[in-house]
N, C-alpha and C positions, 0 to 999 in steps of 0.2 A: 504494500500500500504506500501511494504519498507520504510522506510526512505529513503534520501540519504545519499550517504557515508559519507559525512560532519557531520550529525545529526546520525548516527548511536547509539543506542541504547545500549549501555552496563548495565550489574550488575558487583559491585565490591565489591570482597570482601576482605578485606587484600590488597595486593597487583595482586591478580586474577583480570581476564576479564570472563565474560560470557555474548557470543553475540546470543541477540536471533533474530530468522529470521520467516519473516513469511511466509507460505509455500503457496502457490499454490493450489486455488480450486483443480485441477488436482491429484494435492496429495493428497488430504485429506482435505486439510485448515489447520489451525491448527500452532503452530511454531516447532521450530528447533532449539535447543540450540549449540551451537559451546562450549565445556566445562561445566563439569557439575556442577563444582563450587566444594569447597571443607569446608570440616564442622572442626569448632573450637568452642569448648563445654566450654571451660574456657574463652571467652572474654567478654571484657565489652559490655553489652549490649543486650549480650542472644548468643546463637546458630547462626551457621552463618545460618544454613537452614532457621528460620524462617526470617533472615536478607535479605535472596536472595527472598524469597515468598513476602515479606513486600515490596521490588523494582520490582520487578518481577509486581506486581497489580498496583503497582501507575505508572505505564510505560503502563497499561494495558493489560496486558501476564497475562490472566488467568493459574494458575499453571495445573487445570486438561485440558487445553488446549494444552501440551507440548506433542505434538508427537513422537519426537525424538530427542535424544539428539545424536551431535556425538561429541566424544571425542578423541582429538586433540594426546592425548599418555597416557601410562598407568604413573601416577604419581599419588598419593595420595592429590596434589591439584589443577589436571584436572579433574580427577577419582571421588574424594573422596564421592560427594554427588551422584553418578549416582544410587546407593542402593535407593535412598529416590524419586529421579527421577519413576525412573522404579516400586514404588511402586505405584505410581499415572498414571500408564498405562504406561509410555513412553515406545518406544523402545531406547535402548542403542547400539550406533553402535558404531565402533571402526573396526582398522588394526585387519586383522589377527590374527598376531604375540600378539596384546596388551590381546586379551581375556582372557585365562586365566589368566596372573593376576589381571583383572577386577574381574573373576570369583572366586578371594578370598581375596582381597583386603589385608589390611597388614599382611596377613599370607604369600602373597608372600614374601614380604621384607625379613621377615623372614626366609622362605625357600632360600632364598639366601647368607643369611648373613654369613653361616659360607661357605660355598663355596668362597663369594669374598676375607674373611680373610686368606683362604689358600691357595688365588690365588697370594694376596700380599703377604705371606710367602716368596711362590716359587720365586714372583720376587724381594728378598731381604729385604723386610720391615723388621728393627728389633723386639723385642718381647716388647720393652716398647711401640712402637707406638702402632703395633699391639693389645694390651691391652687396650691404649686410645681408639683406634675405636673400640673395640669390646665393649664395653658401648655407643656409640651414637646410638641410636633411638629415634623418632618421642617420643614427649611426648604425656602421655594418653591423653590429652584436645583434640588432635587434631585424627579426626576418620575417617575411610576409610572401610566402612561395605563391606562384599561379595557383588555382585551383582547377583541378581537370573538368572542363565546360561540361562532357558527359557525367557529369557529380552532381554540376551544381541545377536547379529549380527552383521554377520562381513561384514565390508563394503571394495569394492576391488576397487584397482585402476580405475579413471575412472567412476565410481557409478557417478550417476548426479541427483540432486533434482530443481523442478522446484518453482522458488518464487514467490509472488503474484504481485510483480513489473514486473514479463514477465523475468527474467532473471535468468540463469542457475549456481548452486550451483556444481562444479565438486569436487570430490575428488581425491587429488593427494599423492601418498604413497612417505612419503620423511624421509626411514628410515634413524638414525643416532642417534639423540638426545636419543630415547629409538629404540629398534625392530619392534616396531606396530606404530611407529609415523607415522601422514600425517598431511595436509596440506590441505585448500579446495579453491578455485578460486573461485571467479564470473567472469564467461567469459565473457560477454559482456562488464566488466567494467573493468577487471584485476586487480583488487583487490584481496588480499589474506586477508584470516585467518588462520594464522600464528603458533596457539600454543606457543611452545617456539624455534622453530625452529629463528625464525627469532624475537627478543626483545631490546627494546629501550636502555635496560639498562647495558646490559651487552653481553657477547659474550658466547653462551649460551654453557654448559658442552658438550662431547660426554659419560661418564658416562663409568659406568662397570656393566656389565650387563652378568644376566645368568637364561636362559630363559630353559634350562633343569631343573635345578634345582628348577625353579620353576615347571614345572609339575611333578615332582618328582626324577627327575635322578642327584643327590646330587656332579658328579663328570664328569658330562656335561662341556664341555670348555666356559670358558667365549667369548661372542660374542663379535667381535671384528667391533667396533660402529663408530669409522672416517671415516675409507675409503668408507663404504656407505654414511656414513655425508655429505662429501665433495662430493658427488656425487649429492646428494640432492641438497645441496644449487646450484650446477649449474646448473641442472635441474631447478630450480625455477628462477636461474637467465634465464634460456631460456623462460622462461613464459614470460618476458616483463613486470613485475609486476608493479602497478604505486602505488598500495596505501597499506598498510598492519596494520589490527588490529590484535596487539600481544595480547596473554594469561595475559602478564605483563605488567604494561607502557600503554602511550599515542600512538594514533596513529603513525604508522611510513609514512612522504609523502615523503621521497626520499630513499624508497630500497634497490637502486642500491649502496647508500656509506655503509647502512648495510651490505649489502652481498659484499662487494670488503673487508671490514672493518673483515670480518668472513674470508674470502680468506687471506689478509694479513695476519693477525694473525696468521692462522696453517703456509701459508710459512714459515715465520720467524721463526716459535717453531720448525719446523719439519730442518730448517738449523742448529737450536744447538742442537737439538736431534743428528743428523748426524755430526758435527763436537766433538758434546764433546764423540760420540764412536768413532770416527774416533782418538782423542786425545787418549783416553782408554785402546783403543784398545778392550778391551774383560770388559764388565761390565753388574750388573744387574740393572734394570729399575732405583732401588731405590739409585745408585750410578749415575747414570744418575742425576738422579734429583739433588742429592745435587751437584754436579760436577756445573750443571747448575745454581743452586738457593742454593746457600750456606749457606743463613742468612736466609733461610723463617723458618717460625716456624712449632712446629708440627703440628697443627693446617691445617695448610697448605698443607702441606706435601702430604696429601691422593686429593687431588683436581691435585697436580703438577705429581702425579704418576699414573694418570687416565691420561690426557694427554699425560707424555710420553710413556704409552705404549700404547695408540691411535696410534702417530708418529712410533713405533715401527710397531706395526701390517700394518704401512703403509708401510714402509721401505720391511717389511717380504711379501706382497701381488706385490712389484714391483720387488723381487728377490734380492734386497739390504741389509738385512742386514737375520740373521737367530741368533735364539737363543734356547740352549738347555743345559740339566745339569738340578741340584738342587744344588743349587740355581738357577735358569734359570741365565746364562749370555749370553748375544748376545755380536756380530761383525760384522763388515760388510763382505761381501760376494763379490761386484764388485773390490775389489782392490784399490778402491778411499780412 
């Protein structure tokens, strides 16, 4: 049988969650991992793979027992071990939208990377930051192999697995955080498994993201990742949720100040977004940001210019502000 949610079962590794579930004669038997866990080859200790196989048995989750894993968004340490998964039978499920970058693991990063540097060009970035970040990648320790295309399946809104506790595993598509992100319910008990949509720790990115460019069309627009964000988290606030095991962090038992706590936050960002172009008058993203956050470092910088042009793209989807040119500079458009 399940656990209960109290006793729920995790593997951790680093700062990861990987919840495994046990599936329903009906199904097959067998588990279901919620994240595939993600591998780091320089830690103390060995390989996280054989670290998750090592918990994975003293928990007694046979590894050739893993049915199927699904994977919560394409990220290198949700994703990263589904390669190792999938070679032990599993199947690999995932959004839609997350497949292909499953289906190549840090070669998508890569196929992105010079696309988002000359996405922050257009919105201003100078060429010394630009230069810092065109050097940050993943170091070699940490590995995110292809996943065999014949492995992976895409699960659609909806999709429902039955557990051996009698109670229904739904999947809910709650893009934002990445493209292909979701979410999965237990409906009898309103429980979520969360990914990083919803985390104890922090108020989780909406990112930059360019999902042409990884399948190959290099000058694809970047997806504009809030305003489905924010949709999401209220869809999920419409679930009634009572309990949520995050990707990261300890259980979450009260939601609801998470998600008003995710609600606040863009309010407020997305009010000095709007006031410091309103102040402006005409500016690009990267003048926004310092306008707004004068003293953050550079460091910084690339995390405060993904948000405001989150805010942007929001602004531009409710017919409030537009921005065009090269350098891109936006304004607002209602007269406010």
């Amino acid at each position: 049988m399940t656990a209960p949610a109290s006793e729920r079962t995790r593997f951790v590794l680093g700062e990861n969650n990987v919840w495994p579930l046990r599936l329903a004669a009906s199904e097959g038997g067998g588990w279901l991992l919620v994240d595939a866990g993600l591998e780091h080859r320089g830690a103390e200790g060995g390989p996280w793979w054989d670290l998750l196989l090592d918990q994975a048995r003293a928990a007694g989750v046979r590894p050739e027992e893993v049915r199927a894993v699904l994977v919560t968004h394409e990220h290198f340490d949700h994703a990263g071990l589904a390669a190792r998964w999938a070679d032990l039978g599993a199947r690999i499920l995932a959004g839609p939208a997350a497949l292909p970058t499953l289906a190549l693991g840090f070669e998508a990063y890569e196929r992105a990377r010079l696309p988002r540097l000359a996405d922050l060009e257009r919105h201003g970035a100078p060429a010394d930051l630009l230069a810092l970040w065109a050097n940050r990648r993943p170091t070699s320790a940490w590995q995110w192999e292809a996943c065999p295309e014949g492995a992976l399946e895409a699960v659609e809104d909806g999709a429902t697995f039955r557990l051996d506790d009698g109670t229904t595993l739904r999947v809910v598509a709650a893009p934002g955080h990445t493209p292909g992100n979701l979410v999965a319910l237990v409906e009898e008990t309103s429980e979520l498994f969360s990914g990083d949509t919803l985390i104890p720790t922090t108020i989780p990115t909406p990112g930059l993201h360019y999902p042409g460019a990884v399948i190959g069309d290099a000058d694809a627009p970047r997806w504009p990742s809030l305003p489905p964000f924010l949709r999401s988290i209220a869809a999920i606030r419409a679930l009634g949720v009572v309990r949520v095991f995050p990707g990261h962090g300890d259980i979450i038992e009260s939601p609801e100040v998470f998600l008003g706590r995710f609600e606040t936050h863009h309010a407020r960002r997305g009010a000095k977004v709007r006031a410091a172009l309103a102040y402006l008058e005409e500016a690009t993203a990267y003048e926004i940001v310092r306008s707004i956050f004068p003293r953050l470092t550079e460091h910084r910088v690339f995390q405060a210019m993904t948000e405001v042009l989150g805010h942007l793209d929001l602004l531009a989807e409710r017919g409030e502000a537009s921005g065009s040119g090269t350098p891109t500079r936006w304004k607002l458009t209602d007269g406010r």
